[in-house]
C-alpha positions in Angstrom: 0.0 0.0 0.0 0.7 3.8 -0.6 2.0 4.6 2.6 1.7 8.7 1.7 -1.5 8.0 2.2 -3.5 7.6 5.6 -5.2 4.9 4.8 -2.3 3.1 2.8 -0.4 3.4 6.1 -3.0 2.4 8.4 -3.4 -0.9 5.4 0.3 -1.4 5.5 0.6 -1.4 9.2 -2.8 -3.7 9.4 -0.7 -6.4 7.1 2.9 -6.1 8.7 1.5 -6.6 12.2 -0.8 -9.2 11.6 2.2 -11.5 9.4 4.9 -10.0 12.1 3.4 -10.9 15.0 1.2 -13.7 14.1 -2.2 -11.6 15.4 -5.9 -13.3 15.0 -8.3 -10.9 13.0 -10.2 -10.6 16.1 -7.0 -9.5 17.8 -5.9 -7.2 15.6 -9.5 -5.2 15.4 -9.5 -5.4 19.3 -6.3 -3.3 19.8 -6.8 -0.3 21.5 -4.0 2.7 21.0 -3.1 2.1 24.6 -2.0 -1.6 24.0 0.7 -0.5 22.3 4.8 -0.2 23.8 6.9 1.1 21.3 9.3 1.4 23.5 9.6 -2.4 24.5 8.2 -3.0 21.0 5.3 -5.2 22.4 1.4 -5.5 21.8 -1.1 -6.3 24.7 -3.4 -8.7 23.4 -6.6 -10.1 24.5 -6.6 -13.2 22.7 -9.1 -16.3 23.2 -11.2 -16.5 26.4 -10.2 -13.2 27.1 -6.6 -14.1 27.7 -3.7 -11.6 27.3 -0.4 -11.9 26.4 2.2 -9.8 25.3 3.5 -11.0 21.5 6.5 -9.1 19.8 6.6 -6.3 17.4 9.6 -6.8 15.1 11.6 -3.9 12.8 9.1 -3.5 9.7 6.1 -3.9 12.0 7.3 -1.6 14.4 8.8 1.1 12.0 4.9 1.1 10.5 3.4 1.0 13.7 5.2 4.1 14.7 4.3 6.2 11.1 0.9 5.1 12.1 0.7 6.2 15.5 2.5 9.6 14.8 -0.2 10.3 12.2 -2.9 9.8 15.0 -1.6 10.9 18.1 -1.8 15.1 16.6 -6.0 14.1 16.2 -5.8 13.0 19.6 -7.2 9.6 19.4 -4.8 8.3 22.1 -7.8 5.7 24.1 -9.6 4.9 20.1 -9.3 2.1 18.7 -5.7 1.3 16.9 -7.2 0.6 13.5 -10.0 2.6 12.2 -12.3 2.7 9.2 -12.5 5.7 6.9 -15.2 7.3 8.8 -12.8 7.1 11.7 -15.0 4.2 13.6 -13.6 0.7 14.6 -12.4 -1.8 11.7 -13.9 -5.0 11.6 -13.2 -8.1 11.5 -14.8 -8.0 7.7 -13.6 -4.8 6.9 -9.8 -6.3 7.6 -10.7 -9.0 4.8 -12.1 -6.8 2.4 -9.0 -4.5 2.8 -6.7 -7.9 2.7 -8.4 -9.0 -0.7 -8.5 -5.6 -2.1 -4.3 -4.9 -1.4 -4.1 -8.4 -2.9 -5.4 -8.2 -6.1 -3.9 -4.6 -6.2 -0.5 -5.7 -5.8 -1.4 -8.3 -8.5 -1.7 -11.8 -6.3 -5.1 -13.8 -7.6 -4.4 -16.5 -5.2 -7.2 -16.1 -1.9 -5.6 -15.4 1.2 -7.3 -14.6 4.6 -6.0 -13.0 7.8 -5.4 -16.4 8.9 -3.3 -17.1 6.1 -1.0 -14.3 7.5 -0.9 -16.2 11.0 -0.2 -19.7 9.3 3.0 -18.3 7.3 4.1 -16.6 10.8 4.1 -20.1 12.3 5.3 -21.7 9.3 8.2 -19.7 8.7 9.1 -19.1 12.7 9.0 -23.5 12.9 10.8 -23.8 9.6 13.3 -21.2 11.3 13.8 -24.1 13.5 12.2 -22.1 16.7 10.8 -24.7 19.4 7.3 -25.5 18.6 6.7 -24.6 22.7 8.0 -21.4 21.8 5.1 -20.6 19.0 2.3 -22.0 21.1 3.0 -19.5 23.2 3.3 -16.6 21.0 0.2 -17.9 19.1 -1.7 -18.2 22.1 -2.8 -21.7 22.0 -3.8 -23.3 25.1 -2.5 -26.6 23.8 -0.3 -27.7 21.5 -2.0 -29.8 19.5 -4.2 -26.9 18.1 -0.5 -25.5 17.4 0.2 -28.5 15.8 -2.5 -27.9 13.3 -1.7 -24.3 12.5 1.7 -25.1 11.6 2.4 -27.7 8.2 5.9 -29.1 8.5 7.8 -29.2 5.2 9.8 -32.2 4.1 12.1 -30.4 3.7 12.7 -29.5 7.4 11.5 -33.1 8.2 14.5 -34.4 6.3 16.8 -31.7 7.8 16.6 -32.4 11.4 16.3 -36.0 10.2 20.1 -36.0 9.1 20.8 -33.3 12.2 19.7 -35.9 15.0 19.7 -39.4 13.8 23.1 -40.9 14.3 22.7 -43.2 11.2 20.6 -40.9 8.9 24.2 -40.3 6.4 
């Protein structure tokens, strides 16, 4: 997105955070200004059954979190919701998928992708990054980790890799 524009920004911020730090839809539309630490580059969220946790805000995220929040704080919106619609209200949980779809086919991708697509790759890529499965149930959220299990494909080609890592005879 065109991030000289408001909305562009608030679109490119939307997509970084929700990829970056592997966010739900229904996080990402329930984040308030105030759950936000730049500082410690951190998110508060209220995840499932009203849990919170604290998930990391990495570079890109954070460097488009900040544009975002500098273009809001001068209108005073400090206690509004973090991601707002064009008439200034809160986003929706549709309103993210219509924006998702509509930056897709924009920026020419035909394939369908939802907002839980974004989450998948996050745990996809952190697990094929070789980070301990423990480790993304808890910055998913999950209460179990079965259910991380499921969000998270392994590819052969990491199968095969730790394979020759750990098996004394795999060479």
């Amino acid at each position: 997105p065109d991030v000289d524009t408001p909305l562009g920004l608030r679109d490119r911020t939307m997509l970084e955070l929700m990829y970056a730090s592997g966010l739900r839809v229904t996080e990402l539309v329930s984040l308030g200004v105030l759950d936000v630490s730049l500082n410690d580059g951190v998110l508060r969220v209220l995840g499932k059954g009203h849990k919170e946790r604290i998930v990391p805000v990495p570079g890109k995220a954070r460097e488009a979190l900040t544009a975002w929040l500098a273009l809001r704080e001068p209108q005073g919106l400090l206690a509004m919701p973090l991601f707002t619609n064009a008439r200034g209200l809160a986003l929706s949980e549709r309103g993210v998928r219509v924006i998702l779809r509509r930056r897709m086919l924009v920026a020419g991708i035909a394939r369908p992708a939802s907002p839980h697509t974004l989450r998948h790759s996050y745990a996809t890529h952190l697990l094929d990054a070789d980070v301990d499965l423990r480790a993304i149930q808890e910055l998913l959220g999950h209460e179990r980790l079965s259910t991380t299990q499921r969000y998270t494909h392994v590819s052969a080609e990491r199968l095969a890799r730790v394979y020759r890592q750990a098996h004394p005879r795999a060479k």
